[in-house]
N, C-alpha and C positions, 0 to 999 in steps of 0.2 A: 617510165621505169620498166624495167626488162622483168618479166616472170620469174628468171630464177632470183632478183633482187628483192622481191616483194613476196616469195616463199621462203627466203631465207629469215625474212622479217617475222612469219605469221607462223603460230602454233597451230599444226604437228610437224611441222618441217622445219623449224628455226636449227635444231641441233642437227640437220645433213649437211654433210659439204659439198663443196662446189661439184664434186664429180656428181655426187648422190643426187644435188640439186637439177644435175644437168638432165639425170634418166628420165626424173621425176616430170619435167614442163613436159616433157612429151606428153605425157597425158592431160594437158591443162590446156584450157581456151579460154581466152576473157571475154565476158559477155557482159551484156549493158539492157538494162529493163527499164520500163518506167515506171513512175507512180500507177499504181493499181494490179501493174500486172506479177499473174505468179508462177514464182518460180520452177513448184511443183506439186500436186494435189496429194491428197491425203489418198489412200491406198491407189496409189500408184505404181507400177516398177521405179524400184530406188538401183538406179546403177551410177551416180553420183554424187560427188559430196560437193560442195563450195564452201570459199572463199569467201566473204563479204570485203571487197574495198573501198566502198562507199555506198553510205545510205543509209537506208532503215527496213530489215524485214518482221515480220509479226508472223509468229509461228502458231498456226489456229487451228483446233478440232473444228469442223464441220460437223454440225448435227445436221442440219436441213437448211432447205433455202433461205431461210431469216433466223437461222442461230446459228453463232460460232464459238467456241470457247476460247481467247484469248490465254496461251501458256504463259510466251516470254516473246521478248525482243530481240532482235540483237544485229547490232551494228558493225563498224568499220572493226579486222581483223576477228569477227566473229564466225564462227564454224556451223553451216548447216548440212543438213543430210549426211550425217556422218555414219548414222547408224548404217547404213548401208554398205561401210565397211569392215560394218561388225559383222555381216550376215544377214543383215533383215532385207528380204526382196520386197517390200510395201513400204511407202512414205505414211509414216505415222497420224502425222499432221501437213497442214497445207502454210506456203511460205509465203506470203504474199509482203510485195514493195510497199511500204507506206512512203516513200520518196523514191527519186529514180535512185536507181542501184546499182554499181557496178561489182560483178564478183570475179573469181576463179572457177570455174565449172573443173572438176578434175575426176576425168573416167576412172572409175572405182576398179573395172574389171583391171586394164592396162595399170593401174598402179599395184594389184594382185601380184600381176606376173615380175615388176616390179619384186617387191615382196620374195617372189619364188626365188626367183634368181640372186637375191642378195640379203641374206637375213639377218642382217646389220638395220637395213634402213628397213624392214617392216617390224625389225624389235623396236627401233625407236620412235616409229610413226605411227605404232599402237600403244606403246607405254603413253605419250603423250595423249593421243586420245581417249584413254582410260581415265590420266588423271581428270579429262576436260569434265568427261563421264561423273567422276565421282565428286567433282565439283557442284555439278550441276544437281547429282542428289544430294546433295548437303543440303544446297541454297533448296530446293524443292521440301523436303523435311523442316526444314527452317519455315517457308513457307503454310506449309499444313499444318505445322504445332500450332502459328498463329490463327490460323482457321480456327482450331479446337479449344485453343486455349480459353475461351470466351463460354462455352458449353460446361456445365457439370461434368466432375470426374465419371459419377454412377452410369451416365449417360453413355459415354466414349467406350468405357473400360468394361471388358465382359466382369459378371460377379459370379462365382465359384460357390457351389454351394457345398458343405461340407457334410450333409446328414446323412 
């Protein structure tokens, strides 16, 4: 299946058209990993985002060589590195294959200019990735209530003293 076919399918780029789509592949490479190997380390230069088209990557804090903090998942038509087209120059966390993998590598800087030149398609390929954004905290919040929820209120919640 051709690039601009399978960005047209996959959020942040489902709502460009065919012209939009066509600027866009310029900056896209399909790339193929295997089990184990990663995508990109945690404080690293982030200058791209991917595509996931197949597989399984595990988005991990690295603490030290025998600890990782396990965040999320995320599979076919899933977004990583994205922040980096928020502005963030470091990879927050490290991406690693848990199966082989194939993505969209798509250079962050060249879709910028992108972006410059036509502010149709970086309004709409940042609305999208905002909402993906505020998705993700939700389910993250969601997440941490149930952490807490199991803990006394006195405990969580500062107490104010009134005297």
């Amino acid at each position: 299946m051709s690039l601009v076919r399978l960005l047209s399918n996959t959020t942040p780029f489902a709502h460009l058209d065919e012209k939009q789509l066509a600027r866009v592949v310029n900056c896209c490479e399909r790339q193929h990993y295997p089990r184990g190997a990663v995508i990109y380390q945690q404080n690293t230069p982030a200058s791209k985002m991917y595509i996931i088209l197949e597989g399984l990557v595990s988005l991990d804090d690295v603490v030290d060589s025998s600890t990782s903090i396990s965040y999320e998942r995320r599979g076919p038509k899933g977004m990583i590195g994205s922040a980096s087209l928020l502005g963030l120059k470091l990879h927050s966390l490290t991406a690693t294959c848990l199966e082989p993998t194939q993505v969209i590598a798509i250079d962050v800087p060249c879709l910028e200019k992108i972006f410059e030149e036509d502010y149709e398609v970086g309004f709409k390929v940042i609305s999208e990735v905002a909402y993906i954004f505020s998705q993700r905290y939700e389910r993250a919040k969601t997440r941490l209530y149930n952490v807490f929820k199991e803990i006394p209120v006195r405990l969580v919640c500062r107490q104010t003293v009134d005297e």
